[in-house]
MMTF fields as JSON, N, C-alpha, C and O atoms, coordinates in Angstrom:
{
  "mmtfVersion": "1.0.0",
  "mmtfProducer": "UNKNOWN",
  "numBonds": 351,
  "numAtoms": 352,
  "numGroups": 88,
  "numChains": 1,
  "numModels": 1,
  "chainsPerModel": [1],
  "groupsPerChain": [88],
  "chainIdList": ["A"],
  "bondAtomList": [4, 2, 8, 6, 12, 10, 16, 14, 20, 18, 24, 22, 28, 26, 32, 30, 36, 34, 40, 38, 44, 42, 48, 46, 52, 50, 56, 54, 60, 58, 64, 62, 68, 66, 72, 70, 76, 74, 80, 78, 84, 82, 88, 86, 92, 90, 96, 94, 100, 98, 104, 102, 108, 106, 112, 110, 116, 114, 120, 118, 124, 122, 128, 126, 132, 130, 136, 134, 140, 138, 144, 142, 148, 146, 152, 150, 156, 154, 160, 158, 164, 162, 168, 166, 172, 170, 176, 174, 180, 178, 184, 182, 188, 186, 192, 190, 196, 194, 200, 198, 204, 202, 208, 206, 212, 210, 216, 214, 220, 218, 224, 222, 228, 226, 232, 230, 236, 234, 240, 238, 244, 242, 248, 246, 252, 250, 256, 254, 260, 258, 264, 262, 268, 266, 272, 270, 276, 274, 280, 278, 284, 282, 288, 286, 292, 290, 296, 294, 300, 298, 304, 302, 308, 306, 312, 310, 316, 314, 320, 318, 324, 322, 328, 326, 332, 330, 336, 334, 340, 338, 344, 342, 348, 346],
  "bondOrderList": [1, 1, 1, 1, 1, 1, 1, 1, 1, 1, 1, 1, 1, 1, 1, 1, 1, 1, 1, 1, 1, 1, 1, 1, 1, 1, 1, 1, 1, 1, 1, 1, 1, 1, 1, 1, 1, 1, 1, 1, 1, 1, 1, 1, 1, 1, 1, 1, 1, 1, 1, 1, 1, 1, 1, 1, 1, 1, 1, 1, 1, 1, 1, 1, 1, 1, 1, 1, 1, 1, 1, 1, 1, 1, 1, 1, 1, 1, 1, 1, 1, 1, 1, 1, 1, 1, 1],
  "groupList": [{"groupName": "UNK", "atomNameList": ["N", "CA", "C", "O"], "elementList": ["N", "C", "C", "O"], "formalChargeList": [0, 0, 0, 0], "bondAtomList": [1, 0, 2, 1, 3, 2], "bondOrderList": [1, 1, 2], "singleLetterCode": "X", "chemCompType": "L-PEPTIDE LINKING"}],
  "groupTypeList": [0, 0, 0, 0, 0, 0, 0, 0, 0, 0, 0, 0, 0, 0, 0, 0, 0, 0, 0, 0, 0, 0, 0, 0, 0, 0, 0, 0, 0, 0, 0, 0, 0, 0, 0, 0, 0, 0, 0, 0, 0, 0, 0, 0, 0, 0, 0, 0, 0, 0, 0, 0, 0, 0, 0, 0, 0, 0, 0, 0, 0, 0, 0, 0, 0, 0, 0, 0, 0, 0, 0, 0, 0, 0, 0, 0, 0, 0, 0, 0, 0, 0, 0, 0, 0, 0, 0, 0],
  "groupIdList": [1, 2, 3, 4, 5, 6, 7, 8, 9, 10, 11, 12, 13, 14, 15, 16, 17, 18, 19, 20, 21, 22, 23, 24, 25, 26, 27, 28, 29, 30, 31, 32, 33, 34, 35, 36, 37, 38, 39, 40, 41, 42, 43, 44, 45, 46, 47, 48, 49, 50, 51, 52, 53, 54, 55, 56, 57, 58, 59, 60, 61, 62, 63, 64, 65, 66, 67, 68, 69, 70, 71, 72, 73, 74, 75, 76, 77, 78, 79, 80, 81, 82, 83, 84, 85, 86, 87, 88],
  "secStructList": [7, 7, 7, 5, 7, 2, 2, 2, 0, 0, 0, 0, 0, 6, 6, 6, 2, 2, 2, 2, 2, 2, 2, 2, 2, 2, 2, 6, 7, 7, 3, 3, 3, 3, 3, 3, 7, 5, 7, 1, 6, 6, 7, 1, 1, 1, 7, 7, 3, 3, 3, 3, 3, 3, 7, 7, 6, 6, 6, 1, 7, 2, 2, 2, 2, 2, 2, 2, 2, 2, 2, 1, 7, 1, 1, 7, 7, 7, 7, 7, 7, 7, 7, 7, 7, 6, 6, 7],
  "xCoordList": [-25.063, -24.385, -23.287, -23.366, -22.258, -21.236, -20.581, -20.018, -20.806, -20.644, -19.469, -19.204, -18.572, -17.454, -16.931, -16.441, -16.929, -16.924, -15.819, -15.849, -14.444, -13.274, -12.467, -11.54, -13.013, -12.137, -12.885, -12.378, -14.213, -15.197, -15.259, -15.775, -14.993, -14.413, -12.866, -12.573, -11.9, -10.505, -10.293, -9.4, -11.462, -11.164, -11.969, -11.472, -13.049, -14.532, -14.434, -13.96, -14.643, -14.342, -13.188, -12.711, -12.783, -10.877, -10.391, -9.79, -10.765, -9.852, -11.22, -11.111, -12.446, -13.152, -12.954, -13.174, -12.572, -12.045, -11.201, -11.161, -10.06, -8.599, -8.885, -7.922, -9.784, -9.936, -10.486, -10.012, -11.504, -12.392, -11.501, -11.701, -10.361, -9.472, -8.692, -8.365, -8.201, -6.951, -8.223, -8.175, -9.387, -10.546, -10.573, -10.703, -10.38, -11.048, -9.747, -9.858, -8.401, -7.405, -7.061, -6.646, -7.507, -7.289, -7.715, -7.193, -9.215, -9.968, -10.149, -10.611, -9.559, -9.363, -10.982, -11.54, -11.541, -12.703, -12.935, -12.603, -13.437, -13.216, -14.435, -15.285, -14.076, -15.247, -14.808, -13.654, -15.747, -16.069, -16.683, -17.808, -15.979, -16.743, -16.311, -15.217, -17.12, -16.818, -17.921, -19.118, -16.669, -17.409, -17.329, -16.256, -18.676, -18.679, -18.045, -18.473, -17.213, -16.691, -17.147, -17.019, -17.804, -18.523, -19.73, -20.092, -20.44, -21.145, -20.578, -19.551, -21.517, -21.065, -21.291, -20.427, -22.302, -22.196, -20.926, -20.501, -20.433, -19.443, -17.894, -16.976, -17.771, -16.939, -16.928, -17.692, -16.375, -16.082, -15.866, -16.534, -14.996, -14.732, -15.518, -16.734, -14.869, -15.788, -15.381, -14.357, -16.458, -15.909, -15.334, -15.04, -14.789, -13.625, -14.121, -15.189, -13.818, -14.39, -13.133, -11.967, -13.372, -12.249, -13.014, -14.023, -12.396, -12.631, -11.563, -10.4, -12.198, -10.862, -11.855, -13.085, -10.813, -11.154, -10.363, -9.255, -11.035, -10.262, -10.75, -11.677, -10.18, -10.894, -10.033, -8.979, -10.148, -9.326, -10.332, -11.435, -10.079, -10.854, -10.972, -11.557, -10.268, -10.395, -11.655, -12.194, -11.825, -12.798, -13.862, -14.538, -13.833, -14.471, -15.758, -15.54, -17.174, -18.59, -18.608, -17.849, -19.515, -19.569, -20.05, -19.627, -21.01, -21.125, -20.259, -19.896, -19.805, -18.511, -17.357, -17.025, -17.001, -16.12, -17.158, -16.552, -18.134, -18.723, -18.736, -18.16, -19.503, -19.059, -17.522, -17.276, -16.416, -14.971, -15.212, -14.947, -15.619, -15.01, -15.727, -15.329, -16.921, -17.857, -17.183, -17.315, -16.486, -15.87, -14.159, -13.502, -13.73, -12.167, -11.997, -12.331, -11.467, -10.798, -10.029, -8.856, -10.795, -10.457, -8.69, -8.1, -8.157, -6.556, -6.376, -7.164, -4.92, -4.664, -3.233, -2.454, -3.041, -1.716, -1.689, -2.634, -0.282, 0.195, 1.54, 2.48, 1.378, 2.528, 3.336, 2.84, 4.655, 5.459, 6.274, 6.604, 6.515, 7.537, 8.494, 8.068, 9.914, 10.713, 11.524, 12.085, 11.706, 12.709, 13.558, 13.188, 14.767, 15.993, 16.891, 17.181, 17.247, 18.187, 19.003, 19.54, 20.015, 21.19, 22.267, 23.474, 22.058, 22.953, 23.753, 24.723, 23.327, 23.885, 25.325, 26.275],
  "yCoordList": [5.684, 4.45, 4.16, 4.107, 3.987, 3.894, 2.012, 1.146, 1.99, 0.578, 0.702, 1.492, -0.527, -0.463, -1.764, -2.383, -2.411, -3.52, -4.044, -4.968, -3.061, -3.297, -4.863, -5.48, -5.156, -6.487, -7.795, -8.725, -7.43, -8.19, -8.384, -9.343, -7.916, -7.719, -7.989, -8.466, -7.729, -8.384, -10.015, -10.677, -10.447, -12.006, -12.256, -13.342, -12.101, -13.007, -12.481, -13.31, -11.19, -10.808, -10.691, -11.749, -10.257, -10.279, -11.417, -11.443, -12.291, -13.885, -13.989, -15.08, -13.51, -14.127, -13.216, -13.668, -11.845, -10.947, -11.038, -10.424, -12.223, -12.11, -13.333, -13.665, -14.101, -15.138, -14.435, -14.61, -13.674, -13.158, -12.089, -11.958, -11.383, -10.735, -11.324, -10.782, -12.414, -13.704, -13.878, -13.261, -14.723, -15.022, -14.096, -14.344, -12.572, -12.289, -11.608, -11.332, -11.358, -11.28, -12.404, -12.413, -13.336, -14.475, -14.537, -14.908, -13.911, -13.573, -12.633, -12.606, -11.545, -10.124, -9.462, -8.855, -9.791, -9.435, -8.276, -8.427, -7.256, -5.687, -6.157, -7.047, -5.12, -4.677, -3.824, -3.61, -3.444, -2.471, -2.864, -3.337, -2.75, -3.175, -2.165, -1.67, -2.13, -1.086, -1.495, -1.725, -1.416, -2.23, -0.682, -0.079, -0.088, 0.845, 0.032, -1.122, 0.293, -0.201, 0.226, -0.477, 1.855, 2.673, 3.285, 3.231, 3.951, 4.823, 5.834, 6.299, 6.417, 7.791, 8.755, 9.632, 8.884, 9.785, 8.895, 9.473, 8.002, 7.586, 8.609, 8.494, 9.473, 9.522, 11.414, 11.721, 12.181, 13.366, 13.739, 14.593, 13.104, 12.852, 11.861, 11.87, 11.342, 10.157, 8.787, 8.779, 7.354, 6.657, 6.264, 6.599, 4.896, 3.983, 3.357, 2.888, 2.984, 2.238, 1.219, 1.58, 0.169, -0.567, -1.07, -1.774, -0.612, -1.518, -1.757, -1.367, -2.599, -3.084, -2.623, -2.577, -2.275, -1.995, -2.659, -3.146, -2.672, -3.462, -3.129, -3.797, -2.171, -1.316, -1.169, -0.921, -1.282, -1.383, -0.523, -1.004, 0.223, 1.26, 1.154, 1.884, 0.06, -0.18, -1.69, -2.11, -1.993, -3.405, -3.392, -4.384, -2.481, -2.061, -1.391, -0.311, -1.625, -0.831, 0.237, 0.586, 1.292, 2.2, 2.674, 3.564, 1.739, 1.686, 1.508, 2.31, 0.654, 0.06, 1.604, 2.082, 2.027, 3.176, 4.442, 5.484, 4.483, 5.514, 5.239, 5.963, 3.824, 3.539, 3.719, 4.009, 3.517, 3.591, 5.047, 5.583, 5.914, 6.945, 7.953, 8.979, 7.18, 7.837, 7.752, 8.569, 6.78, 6.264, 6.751, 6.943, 6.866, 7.036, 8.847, 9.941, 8.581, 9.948, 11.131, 10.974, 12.486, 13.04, 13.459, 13.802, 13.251, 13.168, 11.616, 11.093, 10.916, 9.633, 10.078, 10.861, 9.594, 9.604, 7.954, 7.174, 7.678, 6.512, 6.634, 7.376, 5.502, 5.747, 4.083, 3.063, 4.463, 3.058, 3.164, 4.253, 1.871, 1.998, 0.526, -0.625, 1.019, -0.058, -0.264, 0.74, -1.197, -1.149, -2.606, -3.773, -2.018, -3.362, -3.407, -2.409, -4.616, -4.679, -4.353, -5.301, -3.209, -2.503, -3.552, -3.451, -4.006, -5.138, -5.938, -6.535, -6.037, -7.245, -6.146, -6.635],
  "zCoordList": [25.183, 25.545, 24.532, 23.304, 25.328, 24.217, 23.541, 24.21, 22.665, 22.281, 21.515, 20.608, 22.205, 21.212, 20.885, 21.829, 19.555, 19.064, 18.309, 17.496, 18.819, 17.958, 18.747, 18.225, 19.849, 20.276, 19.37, 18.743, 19.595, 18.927, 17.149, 16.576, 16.888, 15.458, 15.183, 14.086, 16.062, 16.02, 16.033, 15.504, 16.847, 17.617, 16.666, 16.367, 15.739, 14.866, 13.909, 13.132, 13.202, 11.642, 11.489, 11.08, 11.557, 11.143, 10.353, 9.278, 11.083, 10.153, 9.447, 8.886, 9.135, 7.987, 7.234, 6.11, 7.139, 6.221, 5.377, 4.311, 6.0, 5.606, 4.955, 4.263, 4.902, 4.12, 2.719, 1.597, 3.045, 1.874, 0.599, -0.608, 1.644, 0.964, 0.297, -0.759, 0.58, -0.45, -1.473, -2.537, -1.172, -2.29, -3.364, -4.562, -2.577, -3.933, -4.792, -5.987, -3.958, -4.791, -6.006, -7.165, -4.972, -6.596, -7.881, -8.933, -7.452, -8.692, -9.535, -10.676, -8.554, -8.995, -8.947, -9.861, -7.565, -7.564, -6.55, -5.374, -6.942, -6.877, -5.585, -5.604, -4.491, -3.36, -2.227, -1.854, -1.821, -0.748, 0.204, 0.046, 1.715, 2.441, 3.974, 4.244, 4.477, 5.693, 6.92, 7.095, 7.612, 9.428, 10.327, 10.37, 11.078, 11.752, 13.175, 13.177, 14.293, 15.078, 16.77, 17.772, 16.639, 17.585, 17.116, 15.94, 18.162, 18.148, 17.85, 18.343, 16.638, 16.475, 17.436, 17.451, 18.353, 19.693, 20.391, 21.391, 20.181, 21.521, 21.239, 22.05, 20.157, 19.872, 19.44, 18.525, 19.869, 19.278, 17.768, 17.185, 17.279, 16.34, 14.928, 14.738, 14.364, 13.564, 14.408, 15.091, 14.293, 14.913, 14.32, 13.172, 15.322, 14.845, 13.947, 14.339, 12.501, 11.533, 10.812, 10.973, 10.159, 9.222, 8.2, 8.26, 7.215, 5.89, 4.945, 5.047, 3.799, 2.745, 1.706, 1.673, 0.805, -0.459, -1.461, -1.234, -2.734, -3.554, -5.08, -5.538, -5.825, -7.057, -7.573, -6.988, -9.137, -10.246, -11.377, -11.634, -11.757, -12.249, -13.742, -14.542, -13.913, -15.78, -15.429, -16.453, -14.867, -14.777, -13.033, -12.759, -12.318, -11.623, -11.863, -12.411, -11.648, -11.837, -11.563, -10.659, -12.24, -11.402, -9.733, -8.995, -9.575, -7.961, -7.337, -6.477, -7.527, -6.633, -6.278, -5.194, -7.687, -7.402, -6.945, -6.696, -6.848, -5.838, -4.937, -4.125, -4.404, -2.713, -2.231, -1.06, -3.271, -2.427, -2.556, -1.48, -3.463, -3.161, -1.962, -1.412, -1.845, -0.356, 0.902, 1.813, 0.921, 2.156, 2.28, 3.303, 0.798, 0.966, 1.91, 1.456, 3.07, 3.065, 2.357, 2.017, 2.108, 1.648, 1.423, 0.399, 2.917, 3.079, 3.734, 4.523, 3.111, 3.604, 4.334, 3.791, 5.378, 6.004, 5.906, 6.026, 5.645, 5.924, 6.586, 6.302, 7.778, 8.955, 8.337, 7.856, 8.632, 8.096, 9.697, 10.165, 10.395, 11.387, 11.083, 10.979, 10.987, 10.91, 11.995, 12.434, 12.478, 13.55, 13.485, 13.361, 13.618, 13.29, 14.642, 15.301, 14.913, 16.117, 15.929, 15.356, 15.981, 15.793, 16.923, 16.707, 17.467, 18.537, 17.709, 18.176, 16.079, 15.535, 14.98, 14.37]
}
């Protein structure tokens, strides 16, 4: 059975995340946190997952930087898209 909880998590965790993420930037308070989003049978691949991280490695625990590093992907792609109205 395939369960998929990414709308459900867009509309209800999302804005309590983004609260918790300003919180703890203010404080400079290091964490790990990771939301599974599918079934792992729903998916060929790995499922859909989201998390935030937030590690500073001179004042960060050691748990903390083992859990990011359990979870960090071995390769990161990061996609940037800009788009400007050339009309002006």
């Amino acid at each position: 059975m395939k369960i998929d909880n990414e709308a459900f998590y867009d509309e209800n965790i999302a804005p309590l995340m983004a609260q918790i993420i300003d919180l703890c930037e203010e404080r400079d308070i290091p964490h790990v946190c990771v939301f599974q989003l599918q079934n792992k049978e729903a998916n060929d691949g790995d499922p859909l997952c989201c998390s935030t991280v937030r590690v500073n490695e001179k004042n960060t625990t050691p748990a903390i930087m083992k859990a990011y590093r359990a979870i960090r992907p071995e390769h990161q792609v990061f996609a940037f898209t800009i788009v400007t109205d050339l009309k002006k």
